[in-house]
C-alpha positions in Angstrom: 156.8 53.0 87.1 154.8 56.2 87.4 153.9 58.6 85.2 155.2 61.9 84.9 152.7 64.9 85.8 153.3 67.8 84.0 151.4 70.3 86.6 153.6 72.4 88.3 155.1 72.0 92.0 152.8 73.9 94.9 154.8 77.2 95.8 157.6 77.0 98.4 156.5 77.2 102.0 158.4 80.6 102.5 156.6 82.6 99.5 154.1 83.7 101.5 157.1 85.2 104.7 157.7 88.8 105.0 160.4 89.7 106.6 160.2 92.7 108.5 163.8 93.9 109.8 165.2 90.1 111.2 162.3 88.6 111.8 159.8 86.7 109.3 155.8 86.6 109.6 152.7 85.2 107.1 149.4 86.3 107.5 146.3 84.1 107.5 142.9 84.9 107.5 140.9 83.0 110.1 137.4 84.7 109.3 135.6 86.9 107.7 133.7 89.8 109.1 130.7 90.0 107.1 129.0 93.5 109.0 125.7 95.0 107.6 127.2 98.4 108.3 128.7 101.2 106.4 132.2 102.4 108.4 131.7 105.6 107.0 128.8 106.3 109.6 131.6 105.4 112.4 134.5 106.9 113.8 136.8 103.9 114.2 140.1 103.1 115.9 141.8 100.4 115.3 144.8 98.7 117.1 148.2 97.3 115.3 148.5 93.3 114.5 145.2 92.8 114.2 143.9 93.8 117.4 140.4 95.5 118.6 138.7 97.7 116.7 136.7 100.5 118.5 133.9 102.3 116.6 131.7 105.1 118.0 128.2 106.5 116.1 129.3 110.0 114.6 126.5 112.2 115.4 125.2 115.0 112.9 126.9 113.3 110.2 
């Protein structure tokens, strides 16, 4: 016979789905960017879902 553990269960599967209108997504974080810069020097554009970011140098700034 085993013995009882009295840690609680992991959290179900679905806690971390967000449904957005019908459908259902999670996020994960596959990296991190670690950048030596400072965005506020940058003009930046950024596309939805995650996509590419563009940056230009703002000059006089």
């Amino acid at each position: 016979m085993r013995a009882r553990t009295t840690s609680s269960p992991p959290p179900h599967p679905s806690t971390e789905w967000v449904r957005l209108h019908d459908r259902f997504y999670r996020r994960h974080e596959l990296y991190s960017l670690d950048w030596k810069i400072s965005l506020s020097e940058y003009m930046t554009a950024v596309a939805p879902n995650g996509g590419p970011i563009g940056m230009n140098e703002e000059i006089g700034h």
